[in-house]
Structure formats: C-alpha cells, structure tokens
N, C-alpha and C positions, 0 to 999 in steps of 0.2 A: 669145130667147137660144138658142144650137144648144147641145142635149142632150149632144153628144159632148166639148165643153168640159168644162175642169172648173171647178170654182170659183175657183181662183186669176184668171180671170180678170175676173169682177165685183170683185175687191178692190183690183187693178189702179190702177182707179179712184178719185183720189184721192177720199178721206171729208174731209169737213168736219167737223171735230172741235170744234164748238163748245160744245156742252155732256156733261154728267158722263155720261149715257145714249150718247151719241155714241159716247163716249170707250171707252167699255165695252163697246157693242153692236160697235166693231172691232175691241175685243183679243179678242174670243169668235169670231169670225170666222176669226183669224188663231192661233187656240187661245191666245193671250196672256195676262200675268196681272201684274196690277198689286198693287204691295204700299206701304203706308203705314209710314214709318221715324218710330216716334214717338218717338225720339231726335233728330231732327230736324225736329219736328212744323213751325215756323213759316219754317224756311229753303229757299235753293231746289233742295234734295235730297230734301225732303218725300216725294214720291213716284218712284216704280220701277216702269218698264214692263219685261216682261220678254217676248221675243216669239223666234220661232226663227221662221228660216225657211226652204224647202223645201227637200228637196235637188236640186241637179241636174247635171247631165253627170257621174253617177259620183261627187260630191262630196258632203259630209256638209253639212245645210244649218247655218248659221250662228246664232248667240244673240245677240241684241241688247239692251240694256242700256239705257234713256235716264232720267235724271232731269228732273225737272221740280218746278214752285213747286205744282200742279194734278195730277189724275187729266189730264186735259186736256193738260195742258203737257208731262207725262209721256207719254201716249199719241200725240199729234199729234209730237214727237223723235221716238218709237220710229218710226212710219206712213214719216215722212220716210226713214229708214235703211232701214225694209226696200223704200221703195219702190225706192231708190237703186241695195239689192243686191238684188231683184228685177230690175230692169232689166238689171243687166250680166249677172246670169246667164242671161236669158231671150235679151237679144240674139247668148250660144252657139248657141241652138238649131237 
C-alpha cells in the first residue's frame, strides 16, 4: 500500500460484516460506536450504529445513524451509507 495514502482508503473497501468482531473491528476503524436500546431489546431497533464521516471540500463531515435487529445489521446499514456518502464526496475531488 503507498505510505502517502491515508487510511480512508483501505476502508473504502467493502468489509464483509458477517460476524459480531466484524461488526466492531469496522466501527473502530471508522471511529464508530454502536449502542444497545434495551428498551427495545428484541425488536428491529435493537441496535445503533453511530459512525461520522470525514470531512471534505470544506464541508463538515456527516453522522450516520442505522438501526438494525444485530451489532451486525446495525453496522453493515451504517458501512452501506457511509460507503454511499464516501463516494459522492470523494468523486469532488
């Protein structure tokens, strides 16, 4: 990988988010932070990924929000959005 990159571009890369270590090892990546709503322990609001993402052309970077049934289900939404708004803001550059 060339040293002058920075890490936003390994993350790029979609992650396979199949299990709970998955799940977690990309929110920490992405400084993300997932929360458990034990008011809504068994439904599919359960979990809360919470992820920002960078800023760029001048712009404040964005918070992203996804629920999900899973740490999982909740982390692989959030990955989806930010790759989404990763991309439109990358393709300013």
């Amino acid at each position: 990988m060339d040293e002058t990159r920075n890490d936003m571009s390994e993350i790029q890369e979609e992650p396979v988010l199949t299990t709970e270590q998955d799940a977690l090892r990309w929110l920490r990546q992405v400084e993300g932070t997932v929360y458990h709503n034990r008011n809504d322990a068994d439904g599919e609001n359960a979990w809360v990924a919470v992820v920002h993402t960078p800023p760029a052309n001048g712009r404040t970077g964005k918070i992203i929000l996804a629920f999900g049934e899973s740490i999982q289900e909740a982390a692989t939404a959030a990955e989806e959005e930010w790759t989404s708004v990763w991309s439109s803001m990358s393709a300013t550059h």
